[in-house]
N, C-alpha and C positions, 0 to 999 in steps of 0.2 A: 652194472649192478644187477645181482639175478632179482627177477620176480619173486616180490614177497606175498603175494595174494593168498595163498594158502596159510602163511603164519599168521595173516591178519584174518581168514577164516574159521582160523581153532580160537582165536582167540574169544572171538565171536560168538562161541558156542561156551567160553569156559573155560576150554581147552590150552594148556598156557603151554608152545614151545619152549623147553627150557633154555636153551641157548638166547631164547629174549633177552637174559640180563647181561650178557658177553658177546656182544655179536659186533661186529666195526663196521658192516653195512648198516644195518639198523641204526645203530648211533649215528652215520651220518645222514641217515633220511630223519632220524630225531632232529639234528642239528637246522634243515631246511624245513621240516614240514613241521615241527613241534614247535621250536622254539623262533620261529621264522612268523610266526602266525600269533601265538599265543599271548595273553597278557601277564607280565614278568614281575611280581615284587622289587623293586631296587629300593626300598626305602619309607622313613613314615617322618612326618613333618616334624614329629617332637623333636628328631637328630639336625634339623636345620630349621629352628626357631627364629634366629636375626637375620637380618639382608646381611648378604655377602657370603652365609653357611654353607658349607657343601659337603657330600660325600662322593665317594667315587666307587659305581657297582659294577658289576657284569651282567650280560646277559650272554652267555658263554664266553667268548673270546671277545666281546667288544663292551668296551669299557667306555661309561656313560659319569660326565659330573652333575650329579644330579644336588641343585644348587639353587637358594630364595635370591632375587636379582635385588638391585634396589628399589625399586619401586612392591617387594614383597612377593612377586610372581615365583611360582615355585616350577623350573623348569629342568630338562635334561640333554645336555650339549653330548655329542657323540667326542670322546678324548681324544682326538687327534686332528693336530697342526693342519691349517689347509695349504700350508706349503710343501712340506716335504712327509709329513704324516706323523711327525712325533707324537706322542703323548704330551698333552701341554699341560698336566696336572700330574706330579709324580705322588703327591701326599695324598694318603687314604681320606683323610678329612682336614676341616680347618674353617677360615673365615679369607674372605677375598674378593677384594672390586672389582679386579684382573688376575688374568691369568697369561703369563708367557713362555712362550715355549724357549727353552733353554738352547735351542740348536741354531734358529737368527735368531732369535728376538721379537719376533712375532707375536704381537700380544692381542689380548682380549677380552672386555667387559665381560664381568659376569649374565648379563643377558646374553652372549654369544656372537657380537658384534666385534669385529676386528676396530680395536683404533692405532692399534703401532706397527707400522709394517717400515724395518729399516732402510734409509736411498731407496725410500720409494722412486724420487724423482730420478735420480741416478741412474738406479739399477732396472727400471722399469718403464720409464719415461712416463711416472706419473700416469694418472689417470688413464689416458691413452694407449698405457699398454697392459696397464692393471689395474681393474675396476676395484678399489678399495671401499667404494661406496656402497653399502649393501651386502658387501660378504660377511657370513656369520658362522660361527660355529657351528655342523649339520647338526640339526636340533633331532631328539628319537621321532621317527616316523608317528607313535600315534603315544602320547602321555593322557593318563588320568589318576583321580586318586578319592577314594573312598574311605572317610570317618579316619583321615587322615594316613591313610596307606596311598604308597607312590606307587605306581605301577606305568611301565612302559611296552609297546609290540613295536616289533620291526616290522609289520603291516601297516601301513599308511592307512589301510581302509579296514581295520579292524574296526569290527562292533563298540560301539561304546560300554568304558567298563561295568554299566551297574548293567545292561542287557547280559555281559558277558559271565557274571557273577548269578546273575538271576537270583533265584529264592534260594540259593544261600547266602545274602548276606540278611536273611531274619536272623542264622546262626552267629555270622559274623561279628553283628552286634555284641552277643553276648562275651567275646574275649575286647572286641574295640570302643563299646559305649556303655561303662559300668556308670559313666557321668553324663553329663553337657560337655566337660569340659575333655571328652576322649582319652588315652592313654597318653604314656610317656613310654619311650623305650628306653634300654640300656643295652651295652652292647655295641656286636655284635661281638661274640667270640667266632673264631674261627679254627677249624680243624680240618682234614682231609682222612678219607677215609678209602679203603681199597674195594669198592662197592658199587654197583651200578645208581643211578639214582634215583630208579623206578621203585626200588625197594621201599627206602624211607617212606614217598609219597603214597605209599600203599600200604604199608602198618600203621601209619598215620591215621589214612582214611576212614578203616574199618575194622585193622586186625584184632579182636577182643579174644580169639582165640589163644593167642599167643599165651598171654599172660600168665595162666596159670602154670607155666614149664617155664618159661623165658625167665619171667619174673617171681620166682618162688623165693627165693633167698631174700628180696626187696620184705614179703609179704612174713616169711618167717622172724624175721630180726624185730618186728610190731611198729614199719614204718607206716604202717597206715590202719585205720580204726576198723577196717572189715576185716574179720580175723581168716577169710576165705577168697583165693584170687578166682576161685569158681565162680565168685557174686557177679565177673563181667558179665557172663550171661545175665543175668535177672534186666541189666541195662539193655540199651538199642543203638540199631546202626540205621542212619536217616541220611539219601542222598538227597539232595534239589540244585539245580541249577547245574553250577560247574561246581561242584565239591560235594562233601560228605564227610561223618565223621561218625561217633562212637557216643554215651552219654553213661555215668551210674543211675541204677535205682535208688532212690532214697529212700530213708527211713518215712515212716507217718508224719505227718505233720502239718503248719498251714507253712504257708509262703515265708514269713521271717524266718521260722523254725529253722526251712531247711536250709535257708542260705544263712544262719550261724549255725548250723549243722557240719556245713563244710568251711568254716572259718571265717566269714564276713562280718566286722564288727557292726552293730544296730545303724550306726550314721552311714556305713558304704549300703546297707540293704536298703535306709530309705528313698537315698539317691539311686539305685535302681529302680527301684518302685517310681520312681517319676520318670526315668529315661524311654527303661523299656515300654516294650509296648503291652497290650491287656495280652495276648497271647503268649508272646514270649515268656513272662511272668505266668502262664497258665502252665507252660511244660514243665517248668518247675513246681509252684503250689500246685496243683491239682493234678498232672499227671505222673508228677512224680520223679521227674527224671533230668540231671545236672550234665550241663555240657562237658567233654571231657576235649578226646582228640578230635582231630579232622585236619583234612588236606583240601586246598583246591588246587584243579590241575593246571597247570602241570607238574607243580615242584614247590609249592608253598604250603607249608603244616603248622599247626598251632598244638600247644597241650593247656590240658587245665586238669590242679589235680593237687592237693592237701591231703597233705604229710601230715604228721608228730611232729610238735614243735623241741620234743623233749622227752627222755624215759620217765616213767613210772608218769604220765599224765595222758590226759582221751584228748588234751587240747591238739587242734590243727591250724595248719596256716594255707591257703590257698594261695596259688603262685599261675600265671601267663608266659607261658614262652612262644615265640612264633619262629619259625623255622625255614632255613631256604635249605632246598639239595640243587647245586651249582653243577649241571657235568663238565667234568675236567677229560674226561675219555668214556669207554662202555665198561670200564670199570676203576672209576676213580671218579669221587664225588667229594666235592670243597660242601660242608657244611657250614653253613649259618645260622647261629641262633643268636637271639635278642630274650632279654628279659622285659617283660611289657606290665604295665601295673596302672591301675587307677590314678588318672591325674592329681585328683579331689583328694587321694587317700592319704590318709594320717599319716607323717614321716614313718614313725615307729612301726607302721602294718607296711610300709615299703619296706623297709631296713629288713625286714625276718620275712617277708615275700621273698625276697630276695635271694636270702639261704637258702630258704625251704627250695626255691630256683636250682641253686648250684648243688643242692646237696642229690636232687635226683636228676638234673638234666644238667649240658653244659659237658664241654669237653671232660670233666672230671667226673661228672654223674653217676649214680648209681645205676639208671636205668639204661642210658647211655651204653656203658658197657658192656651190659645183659645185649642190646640190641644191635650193635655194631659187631658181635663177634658170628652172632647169626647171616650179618648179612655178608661178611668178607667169604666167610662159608660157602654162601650161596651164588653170590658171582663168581667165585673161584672153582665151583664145578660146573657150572656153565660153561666153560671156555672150550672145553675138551668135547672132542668127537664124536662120545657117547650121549650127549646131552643133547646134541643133535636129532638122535632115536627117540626122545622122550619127551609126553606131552603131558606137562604137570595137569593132574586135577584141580581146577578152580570153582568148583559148581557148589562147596558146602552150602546147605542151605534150599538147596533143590535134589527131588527122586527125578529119575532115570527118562523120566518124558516131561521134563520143567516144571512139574508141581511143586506149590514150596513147600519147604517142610514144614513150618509157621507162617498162618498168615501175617501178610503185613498189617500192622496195625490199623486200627480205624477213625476216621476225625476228634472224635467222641473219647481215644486213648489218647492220640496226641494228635496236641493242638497246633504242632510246626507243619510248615509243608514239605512237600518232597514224597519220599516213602519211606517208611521208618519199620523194623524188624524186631524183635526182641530174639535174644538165644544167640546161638553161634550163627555166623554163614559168612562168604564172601560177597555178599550182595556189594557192596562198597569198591572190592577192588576188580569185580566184572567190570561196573559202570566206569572206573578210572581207566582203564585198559580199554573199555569199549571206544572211550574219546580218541585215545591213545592210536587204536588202528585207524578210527575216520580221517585222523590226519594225516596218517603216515598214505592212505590211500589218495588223495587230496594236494596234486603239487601244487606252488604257490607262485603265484604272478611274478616276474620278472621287475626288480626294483628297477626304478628310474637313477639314471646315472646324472649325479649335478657334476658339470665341469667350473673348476676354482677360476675366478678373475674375470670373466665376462657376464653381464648384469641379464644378457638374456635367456640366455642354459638357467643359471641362479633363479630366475623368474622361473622358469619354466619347471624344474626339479621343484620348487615352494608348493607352485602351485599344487603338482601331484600328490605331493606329502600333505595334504592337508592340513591344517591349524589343530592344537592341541586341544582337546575338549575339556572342559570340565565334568565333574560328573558328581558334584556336591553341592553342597549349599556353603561349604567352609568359607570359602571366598572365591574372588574373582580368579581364575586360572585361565581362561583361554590366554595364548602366547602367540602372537602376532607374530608369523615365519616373513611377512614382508618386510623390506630393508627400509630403517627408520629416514627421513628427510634428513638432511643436512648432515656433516660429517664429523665428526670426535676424532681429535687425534691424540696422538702421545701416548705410553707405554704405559706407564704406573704401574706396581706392582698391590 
């Protein structure tokens, strides 16, 4: 693999080699150092409510059942047989005490505990030649989940997720905790797109630029109450922690005002008013300003954003979607979107969230559209040899020696943390890309290999992988990787 030190020094300047979104070396130093490392979306608790629930995600090419056990542990089994390595879950979702793999027979609780292993005595001489005691479905090296979002790293020794999130999730709150009672999701849709997946994560984060050219046709048809897609500017782009995002300026007003300003009926604003915190609620009433998009890195995006519920009326409906870009290759990206909504909320403001959802986001989206045709565009001249020669400008928002061109805001304007901008610039997708090169420069420790059927390899691999941390207060999650006393058998489905 050639030296990339120089791609990841322009990038570091601003400087974006355009071949970044097309390149198969890159992509496979993403696939080791990015995604080998990082903390992954796979999931949010509302989708697996009962014991026995599961879904089944990726985090590139390996496929995790992320699953509440019986005892309500919400855990993530890596999908494949410890015998011959099938897939032992072929269904996207469901409910299931067991799980067995269709190739023996091999089966196993949903905590990840093998109880059916066919002539075991037979075929294995029993105990003796196959440790059945204690073997388990390889659990993901390092699980956590925050305000009810699942997230998994194939780093055993990854940071814990609320370290890893840092002071973004004061923002996160405001799409995950409109209540006590957190969101619900729906979903997910799914589509694939001919696209690098850096793109998505990067319009997300900060592009407010875009708008006014991307999305002009959205803004002329009067699907939304600012009669000018110029107004992004008047808003700000605020990174902190691992993410960042975009926000509108609102109109005057005090704190209920602006939040049924943007469509929140009196009972969802006064449950905010108790959830949030005195600041959060500050950035809103007082500074002014409604959270919109944002991404954290690597490849997780959310939007927030009220439409026209209807012609000839000023009414809107506010809608949550939260978003994964899955890469499939360096140009070819499985999207994910969920529609996410107030748990507490009145049927009837889910029901028309919901629309106001599909009508601009979602595989059929109005906006959707507008931005997927930019982005096939753009990994698709990436590919070619010219693109090579050329080193996109990324520095909007800074002259010629790093002075910005607006200062960043000050405590006193806004009251979140991070650093926050108003006007145009890429401050947003430097800082995304700045993570982006530390990793790629950064190889990552050599996994421990667990060998199947012998209890002290099994011991030994646990140990390394550390136990799964919690990193809430929702409930109990730590998941005990040691092999339980005593032995369960038989198959069950």
């Amino acid at each position: 693999m050639s030296d990339q030190s120089s791609v990841l020094a322009d990038v570091r300047r601003g400087m974006i080699p355009a071949h970044l979104y097309n390149d198969r070396e890159l992509f496979e130093l993403e696939r080791e150092r990015v995604f080998g490392r990082a903390w992954v979306f796979v999931g949010h608790e509302s989708e697996i409510p009962n014991s026995g629930d599961y879904v089944v995600r990726r985090v590139l090419e390996d496929s995790f059942i992320v699953t509440r056990d019986e005892q309500g542990v919400v855990r993530a089994h890596f999908n494949m047989c410890l015998h011959r390595g099938m897939q032992v879950c072929r269904a996207e979702m469901g409910n299931a005490s067991h799980f067995r793999c269709p190739y023996h027979g091999w089966s196993y609780r949903n905590d990840g505990r093998i109880v059916g292993l066919p002539f075991h005595k037979d075929a294995y001489g029993g105990e003796a030649g196959f440790k059945r005691k204690g073997q388990r479905l390889l659990p993901a090296p390092s699980l956590g989940i925050y305000n009810g979002l699942i997230f998994v790293s194939m780093d055993p020794d990854a940071p814990p997720l609320e370290d890893y999130l840092g002071d973004f999730r004061f923002y996160l709150d405001y799409y995950t905790k409109q209540s006590s009672s957190g969101i619900e999701l729906r979903g997910p849709q799914r589509w694939r797109v001919k696209a690098n997946w850096k793109i998505g994560a990067e319009n997300f984060a900060g592009d407010m630029y875009h708008t006014p050219q991307t999305h002009t046709s959205v803004v002329e048809i009067g699907l939304f109450r600012e009669p000018k897609a110029e107004k992004r500017k008047d808003g700000c782009t605020y990174w902190a922690g691992n993410g960042g995002g975009t926000t509108y300026k609102l109109p005057s007003g005090d704190l209920d005002e602006r939040l049924r300003y943007v469509g929140y009926p009196q009972e969802m604003v006064d449950r905010m008013k108790e959830t949030l915190s005195q600041d959060q609620l500050r950035v809103i009433g007082e500074d002014g300003f409604m959270i919109s998009a944002a991404s954290i890195y690597p490849n997780m995006s959310f939007v927030h954003n009220w439409p026209k519920v209807a012609d000839n009326t000023d009414q809107v409906l506010p809608f949550i979607s939260i978003r994964q870009w899955q890469p499939i290759s360096e140009d070819e990206t499985e999207v994910l979107s969920w529609f996410a909504v107030d748990a507490e909320a009145p049927e009837e403001f889910k029901a028309l969230s919901y629309k106001a959802y599909l009508m601009c986001f979602g595989s059929t989206g109005m906006f959707e559209q507008d931005d997927v045709e930019n982005w096939v565009s753009l990994t698709n001249t990436a590919a070619g040899s010219m693109a090579r020669r050329l080193l996109l400008n990324s520095r909007m928002g800074l002259l010629e020696d790093g002075t910005e061109v607006v200062p960043a805001l000050t405590p006193d304007e806004f009251h979140g943390p991070g650093v926050a901008h108003t006007g145009y610039g890429e401050y947003n997708q430097r800082e995304l890309l700045n993570r982006w090169a530390d990793d790629l420069e950064q190889p990552v420790k050599a996994a421990v290999t667990m060998e199947v059927g012998y209890a002290e390899q099994v011991s030994s691999a646990q140990e390394n992988s550390g136990p799964l941390r919690p990193v809430d207060d929702v409930a109990e999650r730590a998941v005990e990787v040691a092999a339980p006393t005593g032995e369960q058998t038989g198959a069950g489905e």
